[in-house]
CHARMM-style PDB file with segment names, atoms N, HN, CA, C and O in Angstrom:
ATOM      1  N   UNK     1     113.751  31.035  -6.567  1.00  0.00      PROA
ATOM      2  CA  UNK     1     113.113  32.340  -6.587  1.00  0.00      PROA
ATOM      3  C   UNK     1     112.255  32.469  -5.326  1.00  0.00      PROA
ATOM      4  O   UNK     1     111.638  31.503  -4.878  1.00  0.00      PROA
ATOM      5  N   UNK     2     112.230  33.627  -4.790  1.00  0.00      PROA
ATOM      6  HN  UNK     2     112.731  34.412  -5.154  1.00  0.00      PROA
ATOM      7  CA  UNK     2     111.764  33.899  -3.453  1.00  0.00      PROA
ATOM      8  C   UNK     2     110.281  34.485  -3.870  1.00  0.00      PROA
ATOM      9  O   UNK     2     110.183  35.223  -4.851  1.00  0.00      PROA
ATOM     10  N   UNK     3     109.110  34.118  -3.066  1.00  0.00      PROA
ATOM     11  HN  UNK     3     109.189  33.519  -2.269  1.00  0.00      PROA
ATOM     12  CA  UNK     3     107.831  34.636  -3.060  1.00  0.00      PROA
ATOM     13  C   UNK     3     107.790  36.476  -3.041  1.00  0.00      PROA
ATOM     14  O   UNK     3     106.809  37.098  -3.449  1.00  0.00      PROA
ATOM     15  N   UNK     4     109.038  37.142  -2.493  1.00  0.00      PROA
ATOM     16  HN  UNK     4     109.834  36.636  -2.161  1.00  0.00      PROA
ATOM     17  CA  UNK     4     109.283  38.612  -2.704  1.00  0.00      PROA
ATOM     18  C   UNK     4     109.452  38.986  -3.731  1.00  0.00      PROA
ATOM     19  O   UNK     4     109.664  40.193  -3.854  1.00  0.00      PROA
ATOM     20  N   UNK     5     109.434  38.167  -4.867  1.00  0.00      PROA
ATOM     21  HN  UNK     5     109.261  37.188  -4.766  1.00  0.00      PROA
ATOM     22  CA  UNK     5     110.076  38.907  -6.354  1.00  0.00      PROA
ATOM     23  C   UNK     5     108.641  39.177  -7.136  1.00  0.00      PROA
ATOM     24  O   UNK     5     108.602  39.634  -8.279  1.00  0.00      PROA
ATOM     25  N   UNK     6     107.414  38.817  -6.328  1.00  0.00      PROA
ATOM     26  HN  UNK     6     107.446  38.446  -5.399  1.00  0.00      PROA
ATOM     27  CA  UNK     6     106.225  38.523  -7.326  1.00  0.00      PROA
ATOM     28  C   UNK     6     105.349  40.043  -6.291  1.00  0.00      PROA
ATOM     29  O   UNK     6     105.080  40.090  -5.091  1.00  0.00      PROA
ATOM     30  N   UNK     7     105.181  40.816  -7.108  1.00  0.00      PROA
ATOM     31  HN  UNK     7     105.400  40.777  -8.083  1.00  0.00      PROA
ATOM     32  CA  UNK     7     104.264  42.066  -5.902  1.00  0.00      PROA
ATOM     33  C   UNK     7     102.909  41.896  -6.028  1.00  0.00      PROA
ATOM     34  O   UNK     7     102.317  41.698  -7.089  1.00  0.00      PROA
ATOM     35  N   UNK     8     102.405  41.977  -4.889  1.00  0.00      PROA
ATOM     36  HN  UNK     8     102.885  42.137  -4.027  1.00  0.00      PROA
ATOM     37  CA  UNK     8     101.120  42.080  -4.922  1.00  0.00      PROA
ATOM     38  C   UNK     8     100.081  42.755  -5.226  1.00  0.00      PROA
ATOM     39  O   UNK     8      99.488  42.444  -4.193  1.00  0.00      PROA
ATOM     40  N   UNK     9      99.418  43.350  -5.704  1.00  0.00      PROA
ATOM     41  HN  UNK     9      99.899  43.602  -6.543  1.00  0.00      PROA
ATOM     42  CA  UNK     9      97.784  44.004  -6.050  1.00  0.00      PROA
ATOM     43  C   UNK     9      97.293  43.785  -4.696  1.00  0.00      PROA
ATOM     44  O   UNK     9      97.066  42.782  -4.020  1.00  0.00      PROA
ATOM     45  N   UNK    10      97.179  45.358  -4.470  1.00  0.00      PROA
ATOM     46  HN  UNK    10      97.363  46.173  -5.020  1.00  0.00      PROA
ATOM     47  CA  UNK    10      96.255  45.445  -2.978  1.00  0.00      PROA
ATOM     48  C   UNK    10      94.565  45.159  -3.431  1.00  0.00      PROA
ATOM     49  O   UNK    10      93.727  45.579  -2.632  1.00  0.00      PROA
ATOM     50  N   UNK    11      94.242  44.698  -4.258  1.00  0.00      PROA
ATOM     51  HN  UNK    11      94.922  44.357  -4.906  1.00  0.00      PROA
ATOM     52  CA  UNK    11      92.843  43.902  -4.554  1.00  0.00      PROA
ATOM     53  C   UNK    11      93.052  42.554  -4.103  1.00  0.00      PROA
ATOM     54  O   UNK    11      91.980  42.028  -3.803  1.00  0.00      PROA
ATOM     55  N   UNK    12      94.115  41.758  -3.938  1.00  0.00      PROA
ATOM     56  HN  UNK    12      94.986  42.185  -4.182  1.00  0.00      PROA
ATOM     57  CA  UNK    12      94.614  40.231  -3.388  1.00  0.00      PROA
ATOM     58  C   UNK    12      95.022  40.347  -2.311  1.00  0.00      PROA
ATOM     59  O   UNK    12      95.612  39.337  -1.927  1.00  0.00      PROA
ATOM     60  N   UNK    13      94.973  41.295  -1.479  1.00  0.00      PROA
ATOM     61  HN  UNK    13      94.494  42.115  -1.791  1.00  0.00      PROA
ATOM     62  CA  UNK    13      95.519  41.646   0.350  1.00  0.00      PROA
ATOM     63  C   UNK    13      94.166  40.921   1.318  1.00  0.00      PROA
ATOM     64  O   UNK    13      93.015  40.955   0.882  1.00  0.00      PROA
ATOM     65  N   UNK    14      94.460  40.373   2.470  1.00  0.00      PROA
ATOM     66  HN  UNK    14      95.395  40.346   2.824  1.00  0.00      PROA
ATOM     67  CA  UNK    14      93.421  39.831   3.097  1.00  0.00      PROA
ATOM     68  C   UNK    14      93.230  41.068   3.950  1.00  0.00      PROA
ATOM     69  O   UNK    14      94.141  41.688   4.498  1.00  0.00      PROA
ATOM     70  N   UNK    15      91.555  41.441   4.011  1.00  0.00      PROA
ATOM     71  HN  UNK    15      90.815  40.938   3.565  1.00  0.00      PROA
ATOM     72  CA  UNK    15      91.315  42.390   4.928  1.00  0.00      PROA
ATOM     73  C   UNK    15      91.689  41.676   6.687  1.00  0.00      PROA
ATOM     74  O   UNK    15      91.952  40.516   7.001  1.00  0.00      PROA
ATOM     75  N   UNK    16      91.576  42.838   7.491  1.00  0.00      PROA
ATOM     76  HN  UNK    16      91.361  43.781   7.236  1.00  0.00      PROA
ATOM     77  CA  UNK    16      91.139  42.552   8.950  1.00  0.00      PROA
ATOM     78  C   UNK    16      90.303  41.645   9.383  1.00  0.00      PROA
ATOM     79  O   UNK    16      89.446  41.379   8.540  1.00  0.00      PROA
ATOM     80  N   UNK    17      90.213  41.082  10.335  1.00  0.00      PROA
ATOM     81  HN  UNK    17      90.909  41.298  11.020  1.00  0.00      PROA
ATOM     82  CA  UNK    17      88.958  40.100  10.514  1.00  0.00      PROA
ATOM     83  C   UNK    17      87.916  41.606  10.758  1.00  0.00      PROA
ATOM     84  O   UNK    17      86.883  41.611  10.089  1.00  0.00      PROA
ATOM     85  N   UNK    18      88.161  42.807  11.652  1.00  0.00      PROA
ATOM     86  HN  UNK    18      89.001  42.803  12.195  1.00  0.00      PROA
ATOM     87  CA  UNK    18      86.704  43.337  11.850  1.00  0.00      PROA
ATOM     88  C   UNK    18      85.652  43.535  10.523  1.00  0.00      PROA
ATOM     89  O   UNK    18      84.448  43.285  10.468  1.00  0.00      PROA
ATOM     90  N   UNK    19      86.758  44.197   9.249  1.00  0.00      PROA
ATOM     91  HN  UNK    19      87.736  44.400   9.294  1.00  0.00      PROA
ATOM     92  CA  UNK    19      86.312  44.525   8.210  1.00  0.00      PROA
ATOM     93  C   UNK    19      85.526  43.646   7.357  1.00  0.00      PROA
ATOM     94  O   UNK    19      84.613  43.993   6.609  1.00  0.00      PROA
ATOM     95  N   UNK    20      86.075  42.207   7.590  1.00  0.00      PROA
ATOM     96  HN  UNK    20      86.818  41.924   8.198  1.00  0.00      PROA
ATOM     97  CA  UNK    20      85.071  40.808   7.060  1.00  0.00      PROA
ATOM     98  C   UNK    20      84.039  40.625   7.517  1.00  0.00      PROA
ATOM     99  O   UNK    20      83.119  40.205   6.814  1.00  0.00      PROA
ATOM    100  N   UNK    21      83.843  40.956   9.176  1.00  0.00      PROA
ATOM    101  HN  UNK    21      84.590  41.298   9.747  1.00  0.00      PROA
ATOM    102  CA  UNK    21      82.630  40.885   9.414  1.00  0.00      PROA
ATOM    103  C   UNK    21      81.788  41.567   9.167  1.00  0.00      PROA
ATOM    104  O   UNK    21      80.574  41.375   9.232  1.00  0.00      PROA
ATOM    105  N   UNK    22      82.411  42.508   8.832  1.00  0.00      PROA
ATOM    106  HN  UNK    22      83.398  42.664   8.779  1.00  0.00      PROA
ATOM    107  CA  UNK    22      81.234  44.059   8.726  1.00  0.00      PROA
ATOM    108  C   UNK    22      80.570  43.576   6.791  1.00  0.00      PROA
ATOM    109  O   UNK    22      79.490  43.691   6.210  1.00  0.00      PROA
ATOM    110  N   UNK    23      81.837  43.081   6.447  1.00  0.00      PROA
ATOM    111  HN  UNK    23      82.714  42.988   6.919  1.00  0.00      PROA
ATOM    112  CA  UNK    23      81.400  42.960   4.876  1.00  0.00      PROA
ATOM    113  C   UNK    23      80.623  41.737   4.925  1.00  0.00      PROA
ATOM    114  O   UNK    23      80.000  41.512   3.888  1.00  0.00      PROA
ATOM    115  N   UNK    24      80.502  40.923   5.818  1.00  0.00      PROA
ATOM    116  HN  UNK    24      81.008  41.106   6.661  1.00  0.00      PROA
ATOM    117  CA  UNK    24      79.976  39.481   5.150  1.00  0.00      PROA
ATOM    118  C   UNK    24      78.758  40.007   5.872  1.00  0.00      PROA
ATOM    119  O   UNK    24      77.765  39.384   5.496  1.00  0.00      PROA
ATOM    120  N   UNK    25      78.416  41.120   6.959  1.00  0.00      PROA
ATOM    121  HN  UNK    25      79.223  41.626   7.264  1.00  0.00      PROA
ATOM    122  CA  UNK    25      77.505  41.351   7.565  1.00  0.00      PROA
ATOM    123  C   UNK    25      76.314  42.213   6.533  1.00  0.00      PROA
ATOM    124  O   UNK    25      75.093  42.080   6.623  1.00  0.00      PROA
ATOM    125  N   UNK    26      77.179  43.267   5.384  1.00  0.00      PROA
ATOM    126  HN  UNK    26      78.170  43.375   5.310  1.00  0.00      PROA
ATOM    127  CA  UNK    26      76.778  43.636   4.884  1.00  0.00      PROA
ATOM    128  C   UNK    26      75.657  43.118   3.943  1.00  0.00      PROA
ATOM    129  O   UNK    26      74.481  43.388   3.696  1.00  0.00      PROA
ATOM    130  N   UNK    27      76.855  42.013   3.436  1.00  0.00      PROA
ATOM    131  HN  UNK    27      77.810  41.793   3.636  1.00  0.00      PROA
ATOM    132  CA  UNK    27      76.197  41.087   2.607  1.00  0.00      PROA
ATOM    133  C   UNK    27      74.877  40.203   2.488  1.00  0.00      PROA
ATOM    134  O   UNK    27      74.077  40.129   1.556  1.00  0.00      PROA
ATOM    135  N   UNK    28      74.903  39.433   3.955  1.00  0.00      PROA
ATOM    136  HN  UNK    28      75.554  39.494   4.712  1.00  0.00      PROA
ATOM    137  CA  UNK    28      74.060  39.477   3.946  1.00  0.00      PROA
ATOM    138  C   UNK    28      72.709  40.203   4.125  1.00  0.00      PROA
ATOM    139  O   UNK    28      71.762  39.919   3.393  1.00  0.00      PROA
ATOM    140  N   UNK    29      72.600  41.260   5.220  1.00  0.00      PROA
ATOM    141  HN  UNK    29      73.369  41.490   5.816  1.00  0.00      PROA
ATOM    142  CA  UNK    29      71.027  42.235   4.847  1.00  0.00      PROA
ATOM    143  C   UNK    29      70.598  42.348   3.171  1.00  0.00      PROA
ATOM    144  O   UNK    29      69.479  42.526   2.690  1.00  0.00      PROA
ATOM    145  N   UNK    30      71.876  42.181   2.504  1.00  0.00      PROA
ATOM    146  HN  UNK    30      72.785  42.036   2.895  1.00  0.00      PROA
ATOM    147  CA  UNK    30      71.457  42.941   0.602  1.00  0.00      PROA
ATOM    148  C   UNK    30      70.700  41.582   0.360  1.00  0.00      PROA
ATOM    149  O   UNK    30      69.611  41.596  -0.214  1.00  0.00      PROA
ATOM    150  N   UNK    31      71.266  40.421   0.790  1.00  0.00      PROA
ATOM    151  HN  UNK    31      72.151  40.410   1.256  1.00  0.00      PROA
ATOM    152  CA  UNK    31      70.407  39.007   0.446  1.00  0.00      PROA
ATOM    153  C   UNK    31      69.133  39.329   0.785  1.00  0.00      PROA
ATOM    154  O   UNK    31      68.167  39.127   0.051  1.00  0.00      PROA
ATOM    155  N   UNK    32      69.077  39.918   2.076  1.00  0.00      PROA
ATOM    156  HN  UNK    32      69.862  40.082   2.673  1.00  0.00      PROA
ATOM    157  CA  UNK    32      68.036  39.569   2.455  1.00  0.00      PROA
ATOM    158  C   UNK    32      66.729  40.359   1.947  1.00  0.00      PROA
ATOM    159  O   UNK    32      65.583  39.923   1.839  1.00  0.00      PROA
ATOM    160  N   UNK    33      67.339  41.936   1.602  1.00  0.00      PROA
ATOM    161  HN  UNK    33      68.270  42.290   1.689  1.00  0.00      PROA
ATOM    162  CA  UNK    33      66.385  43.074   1.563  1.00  0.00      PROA
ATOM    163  C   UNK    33      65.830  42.940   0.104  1.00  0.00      PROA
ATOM    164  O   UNK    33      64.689  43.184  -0.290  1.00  0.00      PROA
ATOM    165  N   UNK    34      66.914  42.493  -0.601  1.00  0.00      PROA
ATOM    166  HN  UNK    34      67.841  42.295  -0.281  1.00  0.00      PROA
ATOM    167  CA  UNK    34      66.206  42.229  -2.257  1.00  0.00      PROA
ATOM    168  C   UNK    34      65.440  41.261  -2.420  1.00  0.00      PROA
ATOM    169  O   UNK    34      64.648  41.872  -3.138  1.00  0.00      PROA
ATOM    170  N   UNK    35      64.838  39.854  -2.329  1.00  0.00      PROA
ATOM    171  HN  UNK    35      65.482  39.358  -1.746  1.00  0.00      PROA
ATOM    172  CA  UNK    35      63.835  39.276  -1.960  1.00  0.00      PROA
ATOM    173  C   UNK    35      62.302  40.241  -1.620  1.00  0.00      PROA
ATOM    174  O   UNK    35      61.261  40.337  -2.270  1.00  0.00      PROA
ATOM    175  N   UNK    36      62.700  40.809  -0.418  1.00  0.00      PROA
ATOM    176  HN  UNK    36      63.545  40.732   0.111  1.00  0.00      PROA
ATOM    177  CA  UNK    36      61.598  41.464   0.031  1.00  0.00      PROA
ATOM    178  C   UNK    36      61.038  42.693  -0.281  1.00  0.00      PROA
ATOM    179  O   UNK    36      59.917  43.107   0.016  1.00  0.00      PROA
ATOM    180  N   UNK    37      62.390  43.530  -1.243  1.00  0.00      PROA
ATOM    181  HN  UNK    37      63.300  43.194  -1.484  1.00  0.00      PROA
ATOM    182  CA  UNK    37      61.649  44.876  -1.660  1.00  0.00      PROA
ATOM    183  C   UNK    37      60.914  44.304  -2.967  1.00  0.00      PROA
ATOM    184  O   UNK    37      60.178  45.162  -3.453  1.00  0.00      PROA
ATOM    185  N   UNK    38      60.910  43.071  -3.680  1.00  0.00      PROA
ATOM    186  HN  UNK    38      61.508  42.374  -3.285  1.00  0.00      PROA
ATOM    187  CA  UNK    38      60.590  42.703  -5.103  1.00  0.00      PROA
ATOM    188  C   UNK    38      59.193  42.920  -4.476  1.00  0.00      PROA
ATOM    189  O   UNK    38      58.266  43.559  -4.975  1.00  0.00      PROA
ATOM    190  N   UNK    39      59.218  42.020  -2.834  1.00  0.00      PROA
ATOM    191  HN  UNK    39      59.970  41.501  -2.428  1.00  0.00      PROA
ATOM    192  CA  UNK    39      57.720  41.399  -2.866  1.00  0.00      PROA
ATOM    193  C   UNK    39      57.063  42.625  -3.109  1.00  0.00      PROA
ATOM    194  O   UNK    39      56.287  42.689  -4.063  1.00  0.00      PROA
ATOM    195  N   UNK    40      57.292  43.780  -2.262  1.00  0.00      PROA
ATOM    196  HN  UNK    40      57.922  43.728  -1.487  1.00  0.00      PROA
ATOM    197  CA  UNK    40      56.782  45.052  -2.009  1.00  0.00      PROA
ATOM    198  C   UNK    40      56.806  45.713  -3.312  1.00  0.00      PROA
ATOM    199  O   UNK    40      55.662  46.113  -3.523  1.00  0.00      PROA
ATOM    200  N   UNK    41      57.742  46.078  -4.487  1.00  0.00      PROA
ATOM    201  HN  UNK    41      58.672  45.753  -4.315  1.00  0.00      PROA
ATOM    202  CA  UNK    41      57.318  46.120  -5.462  1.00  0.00      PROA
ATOM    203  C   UNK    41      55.998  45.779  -6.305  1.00  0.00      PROA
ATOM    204  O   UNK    41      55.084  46.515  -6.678  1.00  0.00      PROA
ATOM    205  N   UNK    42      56.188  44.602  -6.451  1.00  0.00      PROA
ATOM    206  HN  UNK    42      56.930  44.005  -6.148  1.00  0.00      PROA
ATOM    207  CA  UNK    42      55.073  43.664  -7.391  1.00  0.00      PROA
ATOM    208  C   UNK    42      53.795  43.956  -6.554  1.00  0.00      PROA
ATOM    209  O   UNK    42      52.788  44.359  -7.135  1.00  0.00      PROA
ATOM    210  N   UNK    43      53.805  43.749  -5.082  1.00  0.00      PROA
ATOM    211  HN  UNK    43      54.623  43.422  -4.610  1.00  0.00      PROA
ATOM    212  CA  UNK    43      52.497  44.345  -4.694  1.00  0.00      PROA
ATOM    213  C   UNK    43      51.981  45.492  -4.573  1.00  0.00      PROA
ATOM    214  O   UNK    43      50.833  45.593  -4.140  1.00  0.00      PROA
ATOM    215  N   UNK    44      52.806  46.727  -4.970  1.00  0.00      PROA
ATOM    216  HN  UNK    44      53.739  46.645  -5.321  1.00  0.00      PROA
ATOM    217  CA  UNK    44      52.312  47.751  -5.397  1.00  0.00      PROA
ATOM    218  C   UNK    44      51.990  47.923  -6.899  1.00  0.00      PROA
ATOM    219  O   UNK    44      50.897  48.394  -7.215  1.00  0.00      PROA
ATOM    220  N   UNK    45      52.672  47.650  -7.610  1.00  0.00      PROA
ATOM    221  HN  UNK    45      53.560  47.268  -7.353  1.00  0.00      PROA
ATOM    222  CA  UNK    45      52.284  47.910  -8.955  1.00  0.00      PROA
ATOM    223  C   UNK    45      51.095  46.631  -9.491  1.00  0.00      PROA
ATOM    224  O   UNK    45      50.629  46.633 -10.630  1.00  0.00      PROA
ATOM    225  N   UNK    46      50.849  45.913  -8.768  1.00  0.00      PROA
ATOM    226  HN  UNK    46      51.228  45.911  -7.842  1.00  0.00      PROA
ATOM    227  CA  UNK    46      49.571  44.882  -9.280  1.00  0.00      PROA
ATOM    228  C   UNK    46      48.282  45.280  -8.335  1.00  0.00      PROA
ATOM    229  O   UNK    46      47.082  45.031  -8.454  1.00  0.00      PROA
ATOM    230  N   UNK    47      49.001  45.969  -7.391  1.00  0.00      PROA
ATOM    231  HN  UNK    47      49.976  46.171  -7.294  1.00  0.00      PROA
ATOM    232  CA  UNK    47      47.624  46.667  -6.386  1.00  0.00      PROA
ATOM    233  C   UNK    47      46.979  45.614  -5.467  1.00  0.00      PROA
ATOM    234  O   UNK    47      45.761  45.623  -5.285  1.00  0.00      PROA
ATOM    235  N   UNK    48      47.520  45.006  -5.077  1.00  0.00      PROA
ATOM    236  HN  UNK    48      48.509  44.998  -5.224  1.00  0.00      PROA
ATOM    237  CA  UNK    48      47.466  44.172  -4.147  1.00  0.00      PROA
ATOM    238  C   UNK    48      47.234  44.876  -2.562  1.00  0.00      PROA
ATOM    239  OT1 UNK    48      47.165  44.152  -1.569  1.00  0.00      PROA
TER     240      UNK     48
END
């Protein structure tokens, strides 16, 4: 049986390399920004 008989789900397609970077680029700022909006949170609502 040939690997052509099985179809793929474009959710299992490998993006572009530009599009990975942009997504892993994405990814990380969200790491980074949630950490820091908590801090900014909590120090507004405790009044800091």
């Amino acid at each position: 049986m040939t690997s052509d008989a099985i179809p793929t789900d474009p959710v299992d397609e490998i993006l572009p390399l530009k599009s990975l970077i942009l997504y892993g680029f994405q990814h990380v700022l969200v790491m980074a920004a949630s950490p820091i909006t908590a801090v900014f949170l909590v120090a507004q609502t405790t009044g800091i």
